[in-house]
C-alpha positions as CSV (number, residue, x, y, z in Angstrom):
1,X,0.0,0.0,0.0
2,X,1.3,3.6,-0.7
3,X,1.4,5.6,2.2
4,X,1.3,10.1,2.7
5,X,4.7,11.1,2.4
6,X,4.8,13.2,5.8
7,X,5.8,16.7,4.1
8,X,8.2,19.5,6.2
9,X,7.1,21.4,8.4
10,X,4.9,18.7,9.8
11,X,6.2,18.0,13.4
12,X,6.5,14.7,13.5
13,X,9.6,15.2,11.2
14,X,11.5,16.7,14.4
15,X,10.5,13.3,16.1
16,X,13.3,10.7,17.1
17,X,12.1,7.5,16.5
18,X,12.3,4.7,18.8
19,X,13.9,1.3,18.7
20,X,12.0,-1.4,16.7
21,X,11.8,-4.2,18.9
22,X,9.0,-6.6,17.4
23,X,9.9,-8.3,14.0
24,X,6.9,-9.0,13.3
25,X,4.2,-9.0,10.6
26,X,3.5,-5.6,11.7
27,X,6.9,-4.2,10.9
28,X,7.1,-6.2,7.5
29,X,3.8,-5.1,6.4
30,X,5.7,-1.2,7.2
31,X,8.2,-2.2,5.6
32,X,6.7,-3.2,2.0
33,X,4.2,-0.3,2.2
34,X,7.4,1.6,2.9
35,X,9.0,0.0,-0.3
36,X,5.9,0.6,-2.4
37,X,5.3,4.1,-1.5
38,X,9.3,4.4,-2.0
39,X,8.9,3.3,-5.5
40,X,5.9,5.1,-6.2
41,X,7.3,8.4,-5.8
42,X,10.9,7.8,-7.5
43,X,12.6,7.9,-3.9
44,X,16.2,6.2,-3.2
45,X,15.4,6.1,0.4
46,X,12.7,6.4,2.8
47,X,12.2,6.5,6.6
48,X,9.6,5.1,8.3
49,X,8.6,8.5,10.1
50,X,8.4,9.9,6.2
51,X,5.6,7.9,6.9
52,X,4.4,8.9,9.7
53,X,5.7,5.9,11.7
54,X,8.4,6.9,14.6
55,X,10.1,3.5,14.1
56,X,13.9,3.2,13.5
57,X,14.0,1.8,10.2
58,X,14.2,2.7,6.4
59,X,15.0,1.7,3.2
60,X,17.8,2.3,0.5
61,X,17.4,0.9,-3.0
62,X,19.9,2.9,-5.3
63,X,18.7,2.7,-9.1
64,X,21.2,1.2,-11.1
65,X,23.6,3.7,-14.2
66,X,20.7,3.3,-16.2
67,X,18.4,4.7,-13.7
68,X,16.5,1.2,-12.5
69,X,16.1,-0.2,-9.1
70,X,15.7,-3.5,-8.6
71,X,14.1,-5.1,-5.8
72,X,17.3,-7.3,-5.0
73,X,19.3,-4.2,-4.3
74,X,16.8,-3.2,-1.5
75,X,17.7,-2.8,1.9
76,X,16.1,-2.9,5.0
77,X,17.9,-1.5,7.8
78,X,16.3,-1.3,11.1
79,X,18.0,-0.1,14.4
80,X,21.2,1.3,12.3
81,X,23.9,2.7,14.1
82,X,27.4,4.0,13.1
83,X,30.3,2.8,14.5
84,X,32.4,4.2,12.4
85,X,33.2,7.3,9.3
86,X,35.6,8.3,7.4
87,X,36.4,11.5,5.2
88,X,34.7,14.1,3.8
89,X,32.2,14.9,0.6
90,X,29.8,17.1,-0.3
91,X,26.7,15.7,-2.6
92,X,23.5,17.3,-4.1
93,X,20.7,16.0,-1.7
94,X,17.1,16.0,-1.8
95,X,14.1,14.5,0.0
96,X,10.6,13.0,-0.5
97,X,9.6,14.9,2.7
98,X,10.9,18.1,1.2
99,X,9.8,17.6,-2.5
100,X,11.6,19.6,-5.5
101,X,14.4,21.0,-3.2
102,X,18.0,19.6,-3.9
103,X,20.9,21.8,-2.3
104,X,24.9,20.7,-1.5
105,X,25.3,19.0,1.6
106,X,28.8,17.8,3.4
107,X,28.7,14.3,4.8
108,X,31.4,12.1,6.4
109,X,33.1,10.0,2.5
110,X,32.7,6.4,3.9
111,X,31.0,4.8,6.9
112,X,30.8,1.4,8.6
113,X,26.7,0.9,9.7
114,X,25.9,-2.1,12.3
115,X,22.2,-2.8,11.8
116,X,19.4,-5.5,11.9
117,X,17.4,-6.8,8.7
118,X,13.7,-7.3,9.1
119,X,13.7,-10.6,11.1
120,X,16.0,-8.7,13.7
121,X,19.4,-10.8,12.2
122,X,22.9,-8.2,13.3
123,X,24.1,-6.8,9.9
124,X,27.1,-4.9,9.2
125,X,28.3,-3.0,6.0
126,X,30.9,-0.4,5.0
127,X,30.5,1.6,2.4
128,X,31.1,5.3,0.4
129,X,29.5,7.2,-2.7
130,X,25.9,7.7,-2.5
131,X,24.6,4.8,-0.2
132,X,27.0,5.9,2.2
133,X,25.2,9.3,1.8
134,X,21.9,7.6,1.5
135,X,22.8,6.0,4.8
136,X,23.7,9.2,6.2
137,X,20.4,10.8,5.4
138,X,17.9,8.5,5.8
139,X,19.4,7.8,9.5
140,X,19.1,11.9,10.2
141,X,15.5,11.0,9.8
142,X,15.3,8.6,12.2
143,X,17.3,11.4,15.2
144,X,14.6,13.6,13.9
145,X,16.9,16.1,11.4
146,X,16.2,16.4,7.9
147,X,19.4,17.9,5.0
148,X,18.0,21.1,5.3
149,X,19.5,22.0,8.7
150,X,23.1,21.3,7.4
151,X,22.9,24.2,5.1
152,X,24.5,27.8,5.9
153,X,22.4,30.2,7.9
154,X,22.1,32.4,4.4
155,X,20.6,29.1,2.2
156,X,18.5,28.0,5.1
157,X,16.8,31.3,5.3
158,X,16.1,31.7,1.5
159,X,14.9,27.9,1.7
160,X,12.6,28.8,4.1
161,X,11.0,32.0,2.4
162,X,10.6,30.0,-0.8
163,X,9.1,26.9,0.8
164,X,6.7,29.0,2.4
165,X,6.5,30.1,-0.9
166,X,6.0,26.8,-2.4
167,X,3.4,25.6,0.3
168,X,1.1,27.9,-0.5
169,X,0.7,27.3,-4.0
170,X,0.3,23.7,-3.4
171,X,-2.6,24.5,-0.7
172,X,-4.0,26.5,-3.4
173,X,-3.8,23.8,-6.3
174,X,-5.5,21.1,-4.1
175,X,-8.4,23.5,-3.8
């Protein structure tokens, strides 16, 4: 099932999301409505409080150099933590909870992420490029930050003025 992408300035989005400690049909059923919805809207990684869910887990499924994700390239990461990081980069970024926005953002180059898959086995993986961005996002969601607070105070302010912008011409096309 496709679920509402939870859109900034929503609250819930400052929300840090608690441990999952069920594996359960409950979490899987999250976790493919998480994938659909993913999908749906052309997204390399979700969250599950995106979704309105203040679980700790999300999804990464990077599209392939011809732009295609397959389902075996998903992954489910629940509980992530990371224990360790490595250099610096700086990658264009944008969000399905802040649609049409992309802006620079510096994260750590590599990163080693202990996690759990969704029948709660202990994963590990290291890794740079964009899933170790993607990584680095996605668990931002999960403390309750979104990409937009690592930008300078001058970008953060025009942001805001256009989103505010922005949000009121969507209001005014759903009417």
């Amino acid at each position: 099932m496709i679920r509402k992408i939870v859109v900034y300035p929503d609250k819930r989005l400052k929300q840090r999301s608690c441990e999952v400690v069920e594996f359960d049909s409950t979490l899987h059923t999250l976790l493919d409505d998480m994938n659909e919805t993913m999908t749906a809207k052309n997204g390399i990684g979700l969250a599950a409080i995106q979704v309105g869910v203040p679980l700790r887990a999300l999804l990464i499924n990077l599209p392939d150099e011809d732009g295609e994700q397959y389902p075996e390239n998903l992954i489910e990461v629940i509980n992530p933590v990371i224990v360790d990081r490595r250099g610096s980069t700086t990658y264009t970024e944008g969000c399905l909870s802040v649609p049409e926005y992309y802006d620079d953002v510096e994260r750590s180059e590599w990163v080693k992420v202990e996690f759990q898959d969704r029948y709660g086995e202990k994963k590990s993986i290291e890794t740079d490029g964009l899933l170790a961005i993607a990584f680095q996002h996605e668990m931002d969601h999960l403390d309750g930050h979104l990409f937009i607070e690592k930008l300078s105070f001058l970008k953060r302010k025009k942001f805001e003025k256009e989103w505010k912008k922005k949000l009121k011409e969507m209001r005014e096309k759903k009417k």
